[in-house]
C-alpha positions, 0 to 999 in steps of 0.5 A: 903793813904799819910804819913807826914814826917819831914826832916832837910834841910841839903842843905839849909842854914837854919837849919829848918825842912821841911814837905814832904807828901808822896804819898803811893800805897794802897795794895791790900788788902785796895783796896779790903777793899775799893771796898766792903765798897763803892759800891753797888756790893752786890745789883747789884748781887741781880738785877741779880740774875734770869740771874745768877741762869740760868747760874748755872743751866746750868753749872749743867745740862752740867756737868750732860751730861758731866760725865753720859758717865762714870757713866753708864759705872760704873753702867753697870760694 
């Protein structure tokens, strides 16, 4: 993202206006904006999807182990 700008020369001996392009930083926000609109991201998720559901899977069948110790403990009570 660039932004033109005018100036006078002050210092100079012509009193003409000068163009100056000034360089900005892109937020975060239009990088972001950026990245989804030009790549292929959603496709690449798409190609891996049965390695991800897998992980998923995973999770849930640990977080099952993980709170069957206290759910039992509740059911027996």
């Amino acid at each position: 993202m660039s932004t033109l700008t005018a100036t006078v020369a002050r210092y100079n001996r012509s009193p003409k206006v000068t163009g100056h392009r000034i360089l900005s930083k892109k937020s975060f926000l239009d990088r972001c904006c950026y990245f989804i609109e030009s790549t292929d991201w959603d496709e690449k998720i798409i190609r891996q999807e049965k390695w991800i559901n897998s992980i998923c899977l995973s999770f849930v069948i640990l977080s099952a182990l993980y709170f069957a110790p206290v759910l039992m403990l509740s059911l027996l009570k």
